[in-house]
KOLVO-74048 format. One record per residue (C-alpha): residue number from 1; residue in one letter; x, y, z. Coordinates in nm, 2 decimals. Last residue first. Example, Ala and Ser with C-alpha at 12.3 -4.5 7.8 and 13.67 -1.06 7.14 Angstrom:
<r 2 "s" <1.37 -0.11 0.71>>
<r 1 "a" <1.23 -0.45 0.78>>
! end
This chain:
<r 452 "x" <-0.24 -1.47 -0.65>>
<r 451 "x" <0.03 -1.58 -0.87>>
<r 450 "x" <0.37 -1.78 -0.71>>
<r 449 "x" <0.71 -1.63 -0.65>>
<r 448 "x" <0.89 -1.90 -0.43>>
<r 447 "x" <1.03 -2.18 -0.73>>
<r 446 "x" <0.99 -1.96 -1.06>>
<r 445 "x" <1.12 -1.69 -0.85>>
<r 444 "x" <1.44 -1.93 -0.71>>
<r 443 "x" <1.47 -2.04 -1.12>>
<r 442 "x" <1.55 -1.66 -1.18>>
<r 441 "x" <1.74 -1.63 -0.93>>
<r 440 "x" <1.98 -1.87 -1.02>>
<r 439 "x" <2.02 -1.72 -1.37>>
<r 438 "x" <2.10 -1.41 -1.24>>
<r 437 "x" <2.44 -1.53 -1.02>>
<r 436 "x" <2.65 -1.31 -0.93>>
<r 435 "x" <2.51 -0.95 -0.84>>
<r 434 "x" <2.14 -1.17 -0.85>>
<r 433 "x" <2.19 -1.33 -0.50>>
<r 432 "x" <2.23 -0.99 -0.38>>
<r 431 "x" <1.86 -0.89 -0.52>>
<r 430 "x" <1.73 -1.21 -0.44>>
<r 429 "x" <1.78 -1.13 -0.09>>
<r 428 "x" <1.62 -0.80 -0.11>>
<r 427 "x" <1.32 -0.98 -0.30>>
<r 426 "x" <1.30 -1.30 -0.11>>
<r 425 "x" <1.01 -1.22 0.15>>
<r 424 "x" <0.89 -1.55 0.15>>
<r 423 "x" <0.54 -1.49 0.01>>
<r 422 "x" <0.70 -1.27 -0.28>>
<r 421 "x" <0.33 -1.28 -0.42>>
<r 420 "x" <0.26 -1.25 -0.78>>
<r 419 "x" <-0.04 -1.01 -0.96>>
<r 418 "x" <-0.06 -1.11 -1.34>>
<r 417 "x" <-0.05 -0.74 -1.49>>
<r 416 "x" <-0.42 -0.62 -1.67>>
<r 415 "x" <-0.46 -0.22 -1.65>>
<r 414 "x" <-0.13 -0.10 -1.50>>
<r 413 "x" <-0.17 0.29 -1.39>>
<r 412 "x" <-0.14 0.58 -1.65>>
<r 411 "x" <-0.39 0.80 -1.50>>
<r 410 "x" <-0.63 1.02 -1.75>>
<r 409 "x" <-0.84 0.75 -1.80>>
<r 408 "x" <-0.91 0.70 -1.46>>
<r 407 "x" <-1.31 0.74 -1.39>>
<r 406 "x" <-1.36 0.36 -1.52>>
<r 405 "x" <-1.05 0.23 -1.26>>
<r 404 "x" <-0.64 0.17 -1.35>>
<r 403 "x" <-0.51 -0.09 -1.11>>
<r 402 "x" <-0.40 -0.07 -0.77>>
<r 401 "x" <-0.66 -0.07 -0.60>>
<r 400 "x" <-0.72 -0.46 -0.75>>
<r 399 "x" <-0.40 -0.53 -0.54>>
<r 398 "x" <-0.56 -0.57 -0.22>>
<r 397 "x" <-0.84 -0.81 -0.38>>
<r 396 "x" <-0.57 -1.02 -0.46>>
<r 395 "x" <-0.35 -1.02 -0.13>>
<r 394 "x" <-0.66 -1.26 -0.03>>
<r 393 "x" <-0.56 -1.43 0.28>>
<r 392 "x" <-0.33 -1.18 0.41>>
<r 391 "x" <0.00 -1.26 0.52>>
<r 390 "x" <0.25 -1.16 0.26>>
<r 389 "x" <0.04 -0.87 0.18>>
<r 388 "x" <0.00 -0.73 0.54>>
<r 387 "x" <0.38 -0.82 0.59>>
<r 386 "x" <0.59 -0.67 0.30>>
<r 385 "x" <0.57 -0.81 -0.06>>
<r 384 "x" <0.32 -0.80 -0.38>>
<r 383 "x" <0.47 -0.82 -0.70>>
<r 382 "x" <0.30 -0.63 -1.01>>
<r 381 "x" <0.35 -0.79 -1.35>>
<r 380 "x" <0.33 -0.73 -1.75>>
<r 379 "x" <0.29 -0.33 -1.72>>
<r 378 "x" <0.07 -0.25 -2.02>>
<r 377 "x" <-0.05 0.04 -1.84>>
<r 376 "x" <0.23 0.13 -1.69>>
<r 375 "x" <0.28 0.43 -1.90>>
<r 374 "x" <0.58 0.69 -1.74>>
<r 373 "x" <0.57 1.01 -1.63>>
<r 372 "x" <0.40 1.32 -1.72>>
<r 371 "x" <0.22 1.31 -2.08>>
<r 370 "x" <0.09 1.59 -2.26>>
<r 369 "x" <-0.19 1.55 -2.48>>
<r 368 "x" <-0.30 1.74 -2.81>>
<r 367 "x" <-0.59 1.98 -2.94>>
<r 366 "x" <-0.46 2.14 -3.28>>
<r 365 "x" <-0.37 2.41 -3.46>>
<r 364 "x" <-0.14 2.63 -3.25>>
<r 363 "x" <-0.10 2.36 -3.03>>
<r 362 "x" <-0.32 2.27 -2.72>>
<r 361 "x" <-0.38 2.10 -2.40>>
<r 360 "x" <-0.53 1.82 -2.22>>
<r 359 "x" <-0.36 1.62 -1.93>>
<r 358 "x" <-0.23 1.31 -1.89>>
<r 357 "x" <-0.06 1.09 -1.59>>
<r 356 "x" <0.23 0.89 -1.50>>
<r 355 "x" <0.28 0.66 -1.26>>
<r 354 "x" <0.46 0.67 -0.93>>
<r 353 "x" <0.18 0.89 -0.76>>
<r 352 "x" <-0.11 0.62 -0.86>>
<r 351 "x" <0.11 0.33 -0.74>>
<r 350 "x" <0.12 0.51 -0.38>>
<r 349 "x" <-0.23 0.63 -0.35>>
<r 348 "x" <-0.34 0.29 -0.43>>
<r 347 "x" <-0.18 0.04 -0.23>>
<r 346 "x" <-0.16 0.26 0.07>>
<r 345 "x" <-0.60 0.31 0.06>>
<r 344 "x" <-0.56 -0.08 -0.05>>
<r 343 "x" <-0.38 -0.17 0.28>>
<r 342 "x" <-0.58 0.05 0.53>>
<r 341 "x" <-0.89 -0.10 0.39>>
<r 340 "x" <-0.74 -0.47 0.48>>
<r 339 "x" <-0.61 -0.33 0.78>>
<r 338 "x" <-0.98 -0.22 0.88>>
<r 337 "x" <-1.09 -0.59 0.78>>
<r 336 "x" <-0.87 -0.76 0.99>>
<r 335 "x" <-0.96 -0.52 1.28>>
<r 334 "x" <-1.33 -0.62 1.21>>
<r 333 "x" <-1.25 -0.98 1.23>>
<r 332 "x" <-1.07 -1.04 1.51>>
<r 331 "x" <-0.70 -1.09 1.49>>
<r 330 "x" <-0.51 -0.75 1.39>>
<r 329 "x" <-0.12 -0.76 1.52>>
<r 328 "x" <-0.04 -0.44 1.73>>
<r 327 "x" <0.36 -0.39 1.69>>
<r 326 "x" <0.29 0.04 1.60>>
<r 325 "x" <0.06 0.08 1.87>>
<r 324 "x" <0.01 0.48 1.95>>
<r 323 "x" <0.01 0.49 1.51>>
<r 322 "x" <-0.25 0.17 1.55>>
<r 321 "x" <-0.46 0.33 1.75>>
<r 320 "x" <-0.49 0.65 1.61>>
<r 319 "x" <-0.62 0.48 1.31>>
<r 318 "x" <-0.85 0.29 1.48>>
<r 317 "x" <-0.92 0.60 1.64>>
<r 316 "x" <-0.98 0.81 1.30>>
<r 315 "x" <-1.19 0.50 1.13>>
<r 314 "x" <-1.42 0.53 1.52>>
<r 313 "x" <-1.50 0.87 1.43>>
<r 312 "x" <-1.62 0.83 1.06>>
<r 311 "x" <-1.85 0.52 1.14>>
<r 310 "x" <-1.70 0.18 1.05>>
<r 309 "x" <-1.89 -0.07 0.78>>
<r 308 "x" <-1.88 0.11 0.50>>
<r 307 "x" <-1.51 0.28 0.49>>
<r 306 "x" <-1.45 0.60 0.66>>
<r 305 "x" <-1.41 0.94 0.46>>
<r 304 "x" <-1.11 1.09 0.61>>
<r 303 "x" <-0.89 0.94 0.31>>
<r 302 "x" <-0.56 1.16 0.32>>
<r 301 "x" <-0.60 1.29 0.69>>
<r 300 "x" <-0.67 0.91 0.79>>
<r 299 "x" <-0.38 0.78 0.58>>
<r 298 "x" <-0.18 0.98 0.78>>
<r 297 "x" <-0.30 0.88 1.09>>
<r 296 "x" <-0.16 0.50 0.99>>
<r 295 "x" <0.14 0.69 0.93>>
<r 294 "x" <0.35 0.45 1.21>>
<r 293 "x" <0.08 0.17 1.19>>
<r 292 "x" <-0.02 0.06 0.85>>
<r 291 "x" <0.19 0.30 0.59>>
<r 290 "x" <0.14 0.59 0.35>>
<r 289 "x" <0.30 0.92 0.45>>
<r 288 "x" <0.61 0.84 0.37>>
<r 287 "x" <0.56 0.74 0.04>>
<r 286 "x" <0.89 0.61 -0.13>>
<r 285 "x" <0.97 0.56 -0.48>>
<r 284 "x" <1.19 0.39 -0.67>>
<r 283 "x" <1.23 0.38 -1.04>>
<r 282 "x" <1.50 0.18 -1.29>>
<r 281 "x" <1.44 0.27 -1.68>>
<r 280 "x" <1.49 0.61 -1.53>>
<r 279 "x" <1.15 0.92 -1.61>>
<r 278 "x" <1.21 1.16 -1.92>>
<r 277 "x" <1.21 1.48 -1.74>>
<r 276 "x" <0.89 1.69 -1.77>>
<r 275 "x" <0.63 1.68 -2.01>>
<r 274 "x" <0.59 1.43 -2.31>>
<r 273 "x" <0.42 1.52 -2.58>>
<r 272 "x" <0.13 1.29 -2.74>>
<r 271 "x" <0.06 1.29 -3.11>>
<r 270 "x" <0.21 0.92 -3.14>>
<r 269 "x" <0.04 0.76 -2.80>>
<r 268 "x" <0.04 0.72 -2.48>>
<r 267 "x" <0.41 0.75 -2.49>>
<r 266 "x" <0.65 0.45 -2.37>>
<r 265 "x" <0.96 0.44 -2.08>>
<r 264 "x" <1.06 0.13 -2.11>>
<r 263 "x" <1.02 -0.09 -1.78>>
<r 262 "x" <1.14 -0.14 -1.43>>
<r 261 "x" <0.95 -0.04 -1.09>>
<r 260 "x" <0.98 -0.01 -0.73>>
<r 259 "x" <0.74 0.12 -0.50>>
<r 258 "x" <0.78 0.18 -0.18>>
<r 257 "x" <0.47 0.24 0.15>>
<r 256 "x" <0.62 0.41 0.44>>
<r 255 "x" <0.56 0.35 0.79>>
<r 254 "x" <0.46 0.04 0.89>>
<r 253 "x" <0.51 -0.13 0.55>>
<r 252 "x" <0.33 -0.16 0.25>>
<r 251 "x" <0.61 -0.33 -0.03>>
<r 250 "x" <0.50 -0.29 -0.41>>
<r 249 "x" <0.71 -0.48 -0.71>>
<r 248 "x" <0.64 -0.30 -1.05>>
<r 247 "x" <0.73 -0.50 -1.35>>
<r 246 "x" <0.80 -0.53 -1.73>>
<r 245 "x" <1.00 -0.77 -1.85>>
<r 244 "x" <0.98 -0.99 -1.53>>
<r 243 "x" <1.15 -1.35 -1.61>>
<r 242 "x" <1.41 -1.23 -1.90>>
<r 241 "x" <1.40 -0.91 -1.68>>
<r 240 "x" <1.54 -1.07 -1.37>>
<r 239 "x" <1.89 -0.86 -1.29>>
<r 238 "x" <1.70 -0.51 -1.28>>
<r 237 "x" <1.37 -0.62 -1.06>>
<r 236 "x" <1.68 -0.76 -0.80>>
<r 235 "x" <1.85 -0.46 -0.82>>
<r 234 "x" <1.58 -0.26 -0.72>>
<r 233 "x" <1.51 -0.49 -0.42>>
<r 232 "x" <1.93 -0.46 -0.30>>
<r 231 "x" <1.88 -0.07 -0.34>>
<r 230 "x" <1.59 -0.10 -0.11>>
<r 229 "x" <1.83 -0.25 0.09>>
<r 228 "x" <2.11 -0.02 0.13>>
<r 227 "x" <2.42 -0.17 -0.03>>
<r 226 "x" <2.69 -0.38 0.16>>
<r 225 "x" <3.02 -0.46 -0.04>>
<r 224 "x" <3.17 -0.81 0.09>>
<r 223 "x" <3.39 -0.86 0.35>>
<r 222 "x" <3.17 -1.03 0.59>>
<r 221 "x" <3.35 -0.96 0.91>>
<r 220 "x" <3.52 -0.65 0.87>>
<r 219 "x" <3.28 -0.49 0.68>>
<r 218 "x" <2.98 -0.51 0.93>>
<r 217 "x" <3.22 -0.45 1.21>>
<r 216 "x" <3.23 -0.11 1.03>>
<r 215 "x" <2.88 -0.06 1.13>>
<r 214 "x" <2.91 0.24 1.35>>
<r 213 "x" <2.71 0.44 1.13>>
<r 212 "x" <3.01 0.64 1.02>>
<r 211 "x" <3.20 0.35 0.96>>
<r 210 "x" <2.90 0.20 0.69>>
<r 209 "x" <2.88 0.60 0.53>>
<r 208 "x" <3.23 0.58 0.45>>
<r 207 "x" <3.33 0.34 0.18>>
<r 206 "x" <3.01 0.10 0.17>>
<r 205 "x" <2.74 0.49 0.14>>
<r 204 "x" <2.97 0.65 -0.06>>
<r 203 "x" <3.00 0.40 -0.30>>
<r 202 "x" <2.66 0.37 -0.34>>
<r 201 "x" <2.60 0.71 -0.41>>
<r 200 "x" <2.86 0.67 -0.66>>
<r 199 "x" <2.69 0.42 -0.79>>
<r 198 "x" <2.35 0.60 -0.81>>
<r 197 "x" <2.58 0.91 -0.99>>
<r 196 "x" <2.67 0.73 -1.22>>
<r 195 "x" <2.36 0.58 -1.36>>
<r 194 "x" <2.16 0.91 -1.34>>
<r 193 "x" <2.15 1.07 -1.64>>
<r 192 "x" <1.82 1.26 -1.75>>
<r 191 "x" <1.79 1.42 -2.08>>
<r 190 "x" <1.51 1.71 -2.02>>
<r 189 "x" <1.77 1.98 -2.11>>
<r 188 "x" <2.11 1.81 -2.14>>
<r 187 "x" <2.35 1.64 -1.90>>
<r 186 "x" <2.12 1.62 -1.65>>
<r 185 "x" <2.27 1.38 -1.36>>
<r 184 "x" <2.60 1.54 -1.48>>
<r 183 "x" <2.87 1.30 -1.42>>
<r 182 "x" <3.01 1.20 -1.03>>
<r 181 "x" <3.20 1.41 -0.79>>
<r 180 "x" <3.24 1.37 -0.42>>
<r 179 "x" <3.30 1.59 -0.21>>
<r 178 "x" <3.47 1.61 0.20>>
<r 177 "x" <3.43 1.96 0.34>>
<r 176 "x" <3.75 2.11 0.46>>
<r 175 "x" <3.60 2.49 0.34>>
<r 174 "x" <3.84 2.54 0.09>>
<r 173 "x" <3.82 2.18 -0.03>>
<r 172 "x" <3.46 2.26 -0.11>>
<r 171 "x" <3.53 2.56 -0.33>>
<r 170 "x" <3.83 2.44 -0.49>>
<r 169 "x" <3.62 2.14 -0.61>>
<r 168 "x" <3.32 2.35 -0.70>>
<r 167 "x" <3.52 2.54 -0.95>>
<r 166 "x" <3.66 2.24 -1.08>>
<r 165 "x" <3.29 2.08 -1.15>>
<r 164 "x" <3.24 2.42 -1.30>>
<r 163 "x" <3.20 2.29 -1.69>>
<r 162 "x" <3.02 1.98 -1.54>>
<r 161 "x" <2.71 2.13 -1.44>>
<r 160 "x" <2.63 1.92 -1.16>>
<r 159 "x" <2.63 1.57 -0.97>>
<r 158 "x" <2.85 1.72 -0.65>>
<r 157 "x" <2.86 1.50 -0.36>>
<r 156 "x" <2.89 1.58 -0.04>>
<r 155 "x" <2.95 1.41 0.32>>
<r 154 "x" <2.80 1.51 0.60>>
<r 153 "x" <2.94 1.75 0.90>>
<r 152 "x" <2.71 2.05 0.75>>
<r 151 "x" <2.81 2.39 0.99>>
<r 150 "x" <2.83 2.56 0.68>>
<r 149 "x" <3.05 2.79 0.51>>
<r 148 "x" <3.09 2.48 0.23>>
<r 147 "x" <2.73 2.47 0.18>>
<r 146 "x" <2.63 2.86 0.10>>
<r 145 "x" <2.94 2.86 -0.13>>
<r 144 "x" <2.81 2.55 -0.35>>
<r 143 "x" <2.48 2.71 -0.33>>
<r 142 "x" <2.61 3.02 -0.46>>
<r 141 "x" <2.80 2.76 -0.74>>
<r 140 "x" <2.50 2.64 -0.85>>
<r 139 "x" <2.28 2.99 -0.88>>
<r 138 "x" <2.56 3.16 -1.10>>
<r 137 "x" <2.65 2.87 -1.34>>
<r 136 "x" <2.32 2.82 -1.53>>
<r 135 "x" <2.46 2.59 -1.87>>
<r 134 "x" <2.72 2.46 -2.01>>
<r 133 "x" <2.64 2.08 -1.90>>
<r 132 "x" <2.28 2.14 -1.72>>
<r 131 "x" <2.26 2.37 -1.45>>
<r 130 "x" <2.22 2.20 -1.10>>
<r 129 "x" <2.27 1.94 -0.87>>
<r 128 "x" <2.42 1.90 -0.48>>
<r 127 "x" <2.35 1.58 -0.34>>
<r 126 "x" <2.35 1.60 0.05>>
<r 125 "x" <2.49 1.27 0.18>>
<r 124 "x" <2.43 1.12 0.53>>
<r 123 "x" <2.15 1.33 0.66>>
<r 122 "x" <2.10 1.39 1.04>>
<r 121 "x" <1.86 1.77 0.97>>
<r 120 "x" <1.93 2.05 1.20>>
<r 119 "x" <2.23 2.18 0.96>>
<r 118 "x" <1.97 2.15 0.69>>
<r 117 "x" <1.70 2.32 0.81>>
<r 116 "x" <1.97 2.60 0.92>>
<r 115 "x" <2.07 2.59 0.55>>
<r 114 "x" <1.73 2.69 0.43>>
<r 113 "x" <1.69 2.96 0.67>>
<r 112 "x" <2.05 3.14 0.54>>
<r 111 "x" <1.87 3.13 0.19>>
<r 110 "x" <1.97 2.83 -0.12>>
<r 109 "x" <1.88 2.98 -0.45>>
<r 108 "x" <1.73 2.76 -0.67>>
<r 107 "x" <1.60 2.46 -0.54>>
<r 106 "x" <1.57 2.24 -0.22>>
<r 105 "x" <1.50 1.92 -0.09>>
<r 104 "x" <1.53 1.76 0.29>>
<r 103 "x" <1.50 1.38 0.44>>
<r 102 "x" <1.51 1.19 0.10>>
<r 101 "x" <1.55 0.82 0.23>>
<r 100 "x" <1.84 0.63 -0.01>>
<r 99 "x" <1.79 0.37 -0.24>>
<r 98 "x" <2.05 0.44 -0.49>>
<r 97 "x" <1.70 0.51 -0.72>>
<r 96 "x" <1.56 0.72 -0.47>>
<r 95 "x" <1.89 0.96 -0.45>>
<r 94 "x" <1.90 0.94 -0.82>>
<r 93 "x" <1.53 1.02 -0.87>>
<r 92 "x" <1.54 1.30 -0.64>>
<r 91 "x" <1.83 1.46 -0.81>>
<r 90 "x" <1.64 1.45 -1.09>>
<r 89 "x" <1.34 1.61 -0.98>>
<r 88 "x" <1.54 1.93 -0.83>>
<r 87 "x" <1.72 1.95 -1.18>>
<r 86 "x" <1.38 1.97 -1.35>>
<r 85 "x" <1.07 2.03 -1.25>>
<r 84 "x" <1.21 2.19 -0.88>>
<r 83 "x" <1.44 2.37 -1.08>>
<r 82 "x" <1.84 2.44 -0.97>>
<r 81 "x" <1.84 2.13 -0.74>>
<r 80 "x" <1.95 2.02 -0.38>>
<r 79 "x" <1.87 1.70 -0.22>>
<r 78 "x" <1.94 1.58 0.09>>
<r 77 "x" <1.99 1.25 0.17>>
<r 76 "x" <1.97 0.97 0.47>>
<r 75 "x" <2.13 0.60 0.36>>
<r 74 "x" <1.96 0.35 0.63>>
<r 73 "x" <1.81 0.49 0.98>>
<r 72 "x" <2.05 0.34 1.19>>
<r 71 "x" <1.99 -0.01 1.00>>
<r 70 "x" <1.87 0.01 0.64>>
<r 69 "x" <2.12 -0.28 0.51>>
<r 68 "x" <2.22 -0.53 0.28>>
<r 67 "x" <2.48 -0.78 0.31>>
<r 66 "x" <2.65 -1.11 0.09>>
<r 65 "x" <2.77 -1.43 0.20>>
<r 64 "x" <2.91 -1.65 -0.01>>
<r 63 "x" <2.99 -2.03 0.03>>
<r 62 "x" <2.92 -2.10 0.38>>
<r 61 "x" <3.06 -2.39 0.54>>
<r 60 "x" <3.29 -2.12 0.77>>
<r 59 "x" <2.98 -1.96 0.89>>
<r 58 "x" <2.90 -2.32 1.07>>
<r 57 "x" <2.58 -2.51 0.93>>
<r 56 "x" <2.31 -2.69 1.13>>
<r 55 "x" <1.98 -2.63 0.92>>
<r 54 "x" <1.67 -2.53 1.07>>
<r 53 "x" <1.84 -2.48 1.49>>
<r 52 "x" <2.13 -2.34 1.26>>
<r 51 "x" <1.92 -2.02 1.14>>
<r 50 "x" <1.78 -1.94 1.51>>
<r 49 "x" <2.19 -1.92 1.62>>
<r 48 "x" <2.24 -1.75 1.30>>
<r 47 "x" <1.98 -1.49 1.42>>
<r 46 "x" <2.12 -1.43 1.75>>
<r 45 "x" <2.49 -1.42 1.63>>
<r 44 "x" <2.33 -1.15 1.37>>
<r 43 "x" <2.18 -0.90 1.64>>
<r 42 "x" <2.50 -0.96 1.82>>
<r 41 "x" <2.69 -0.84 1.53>>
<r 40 "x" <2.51 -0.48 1.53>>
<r 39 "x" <2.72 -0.44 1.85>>
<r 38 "x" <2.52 -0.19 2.09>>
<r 37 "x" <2.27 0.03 2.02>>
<r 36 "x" <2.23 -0.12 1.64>>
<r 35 "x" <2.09 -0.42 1.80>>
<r 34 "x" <1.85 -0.55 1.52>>
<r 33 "x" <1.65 -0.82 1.68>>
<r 32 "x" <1.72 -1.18 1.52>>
<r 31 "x" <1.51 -1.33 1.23>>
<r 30 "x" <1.58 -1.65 1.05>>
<r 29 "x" <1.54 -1.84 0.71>>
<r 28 "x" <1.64 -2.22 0.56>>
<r 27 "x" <1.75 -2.41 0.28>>
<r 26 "x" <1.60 -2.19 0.02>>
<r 25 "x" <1.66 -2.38 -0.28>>
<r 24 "x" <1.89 -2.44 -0.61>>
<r 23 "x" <1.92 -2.77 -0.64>>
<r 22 "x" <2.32 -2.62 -0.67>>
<r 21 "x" <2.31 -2.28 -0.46>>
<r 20 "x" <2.16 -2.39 -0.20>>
<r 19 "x" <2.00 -2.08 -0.03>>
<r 18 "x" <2.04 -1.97 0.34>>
<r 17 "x" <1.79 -1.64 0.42>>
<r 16 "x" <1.90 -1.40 0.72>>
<r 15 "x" <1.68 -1.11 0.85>>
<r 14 "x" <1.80 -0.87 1.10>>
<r 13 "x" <1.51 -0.70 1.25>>
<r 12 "x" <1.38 -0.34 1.41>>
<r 11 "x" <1.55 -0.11 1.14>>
<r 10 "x" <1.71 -0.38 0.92>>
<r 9 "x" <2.00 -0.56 0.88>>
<r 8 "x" <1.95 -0.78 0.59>>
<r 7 "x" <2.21 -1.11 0.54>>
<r 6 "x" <2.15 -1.35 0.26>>
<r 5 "x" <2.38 -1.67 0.27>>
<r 4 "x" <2.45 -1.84 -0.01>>
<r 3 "x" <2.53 -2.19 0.01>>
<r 2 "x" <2.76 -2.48 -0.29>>
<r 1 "x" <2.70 -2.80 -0.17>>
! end
């Protein structure tokens, strides 16, 4: 028999899923607390331990193994663009698209104040962006200068104009700062490019970033690339497309809320102009105020107004509650049904920021539109994943806020997709899985992705 072993180090739990390669099946899953603190190994031991106790196997029997993780925080960035509309937004769709967390952003000229923020700030990479190929030079390389004089211990990587990419070289090795360099994330005005730089973000992150972390054991012992995790989800949307055409997988968690999306980018229609940077085949994004226990509160400050069958001071508790108590589990009733609201508050902020909306305006002759973002209206499927989805017992009627109301014409949110739950939590495993073998995967979703 030919295995696969899935291994996801996460914050608070490493998550291991066994597949047979051949039937193909999922054999068997485990969980084991995360122990970052002391030898992240020990966290797996205890979950392979848990894994063997469904199906005895020794490591050795194992055909592949391959690794994600978001462990110590997973891949930290700072972002720093020429035009917040522009360069700025770019950058941000890289960083996001590599799966990393965006801790800082800035654009145009970086100020003594702005580098203090980031010399207080843990980030892992800071992305450094700006001027298009030939074009603003003076703004980039002050930055450049700004960066290299600083106290900043993290690594660099330059995705800017290319005509001073040597410029910035000299400037970075003068102040023993270690950079990176990959092509122009905006080549052109409006034309975004962000391929290469996602890899080399990537390659960062398994060369260096993994040691840094204290997680070289990691590499030593499976010997296999490790990616950050929501980069392992992405990937997964990317490699099934003859399955998933057009999708949008969302995952509510207990702090943030991600979306992850693949399709076309499409205009409303003919006489409409689109505004902005054209938006990545490939998106990611990440609410960080949007989540069930950790920015529980958050969603209170969003949506004060309480929901029908709670007055307005005992929605902010039960919100405060749940941020004090980040591990409570709902069982009667009435908390069940305050997650349940919590959920579709998350559900539908977050899917209505990552899709694209239209506005009114004119030409010297006539009225027109101008769209921002992408069209997901005729998105084909949405995914649900992540523990108040996975275990509710109507995901359903969470993932109706998601869709595109009467009063939101001007929102481009999915209209009609058939709504599937990842009830085993596959998706970042699937995504490894899917480096080698796509058409696997596909016959695993056909197996453990069912409609709701």
């Amino acid at each position: 028999m030919r295995s696969f072993l899935a291994v996801d180090f996460g914050s608070t739990y490493t998550k291991l899923n066994l597949f047979d390669l051949d039937k193909p099946c999922l054999l068997a899953q485990s969980k084991g607390k995360t122990t970052i603190e002391s030898s992240i190994l020990l966290g797996f031991q205890e979950a392979f331990q848990c894994l063997q106790q469904y199906y005895p196997i020794s490591l050795n029997e194992i055909s592949e193994i391959k690794v994600c993780s978001s462990a110590a925080g997973g891949l930290e960035m700072a972002v720093i663009g020429l035009v917040p509309e522009l360069t700025l937004d770019a950058a941000k769709k890289a960083a996001l698209g590599a799966g990393a967390r965006i801790v800082q952003s800035f654009s145009f000229f970086l100020q003594e104040e702005d580098i203090k923020h980031l010399e207080n700030t843990n980030c892992d990479i800071l992305l450094l962006t700006g001027g298009s190929n030939g074009g603003n030079e003076e703004v980039v390389l002050h930055n450049a200068m700004k960066l290299a004089s600083s106290n900043l211990s993290c690594f660099f990587l330059y995705s800017g104009n290319e005509k001073i990419q040597e410029n910035i070289r000299k400037i970075f090795e003068k102040g023993k700062k270690s950079c990176f360099f990959s092509k122009n994330i905006m080549p052109d005005i409006n034309q975004l490019s962000v391929e290469d730089c996602r890899e080399k973000i990537r390659e960062i992150f398994f060369k260096n970033i993994i040691q840094a972390k204290g997680l070289e054991e990691l590499k030593k012992t499976f010997s296999c690339d490790i990616i950050p995790t929501p980069a392992a989800v992405l990937q997964f949307l990317e490699n099934v497309q003859d399955c998933f055409p057009s999708s949008m997988l969302v995952d509510i968690g207990g702090a943030t809320t991600d979306v992850h999306s693949v399709c076309e980018n499409m205009l409303y229609e003919k006489k409409c102009f689109l505004e902005g940077l054209e938006e990545p085949f490939s998106k990611r994004t990440v609410e960080g105020d949007l989540g069930m226990r950790y920015s529980a509160l958050s969603v209170w400050e969003n949506f004060s107004k309480s929901p029908d069958f709670l007055e307005e001071t005992e929605w902010k508790q039960s919100c405060l509650f749940r941020k004090a108590h980040p591990h409570f589990v709902a069982k009667e009733k009435k908390e069940k049904k305050i997650d349940s609201y919590l959920a579709k508050l998350c559900v539908q902020t977050a899917i209505t920021r990552h899709c694209g909306s239209l506005r009114e305006g004119y030409t010297v002759s006539e009225k027109v539109l101008f769209q921002k973002g992408k069209d997901f209206r005729k998105l084909q499927y949405l995914i649900a994943t992540g523990g108040i989805l996975v275990h509710h017992e109507n995901p359903r009627e969470i993932l109706q806020a998601a869709l595109q109301q009467e009063n939101e014409k001007r929102l481009l949110k999915p209209q009609q997709p058939v709504f599937l739950l990842d009830s085993h939590y596959l998706a970042a495993s699937l995504g490894l899985l899917s480096e080698m073998h796509p058409d696997i995967v596909k016959e695993l979703v056909k197996k453990y992705f069912h409609q709701c």
